[in-house]
C-alpha positions, 0 to 999 in steps of 0.5 A: 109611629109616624102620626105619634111622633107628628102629634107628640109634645116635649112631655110625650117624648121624655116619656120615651127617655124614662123607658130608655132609663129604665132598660139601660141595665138589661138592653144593650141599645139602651145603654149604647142610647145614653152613653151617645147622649153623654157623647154628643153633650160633652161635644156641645159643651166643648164646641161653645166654650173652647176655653172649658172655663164658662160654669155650666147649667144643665136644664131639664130632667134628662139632663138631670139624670146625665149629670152624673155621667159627664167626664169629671172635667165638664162636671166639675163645671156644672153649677145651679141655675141662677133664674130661668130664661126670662131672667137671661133674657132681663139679665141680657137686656139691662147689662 
């Protein structure tokens, strides 16, 4: 496992969370697994906007499938990205 975790990609490990997905219903550690992704999302999303006003992008496909287990108040904040990182980062350099 050690050696597979060393050599693993992004792509290897999100493979892992489709298993987690997948099992959620019939193991109980997989649920716990992502009721704590939910968890430590919402943390983060407090802990860069203490306002709770900023909209919110959500990238990826794992943070896809967690959308719809935030709390109404951090959902209700999720919008579509405008871009993707180079136009941020364009965006950050001419404003």
């Amino acid at each position: 496992m050690l050696a597979w975790c060393c050599r693993a990609h992004q792509f290897e490990y999100a493979s892992l969370a489709q298993k987690v997905f997948d099992h959620e219903a019939d193991d109980p550690h997989a649920a716990q697994i992502l009721q704590h992704a939910v968890h430590s999302l919402e943390q983060l999303v407090a802990s860069l906007d203490a306002t709770n006003t900023l909209p919110l992008v959500l990238a990826g496909s794992i943070a896809q499938r967690l959308v719809g287990r935030l709390s109404p108040a951090i959902a209700t904040r999720v919008v579509a990205a405008q871009g993707d990182a180079m136009d941020g980062g364009l965006a950050l350099c001419f404003s």
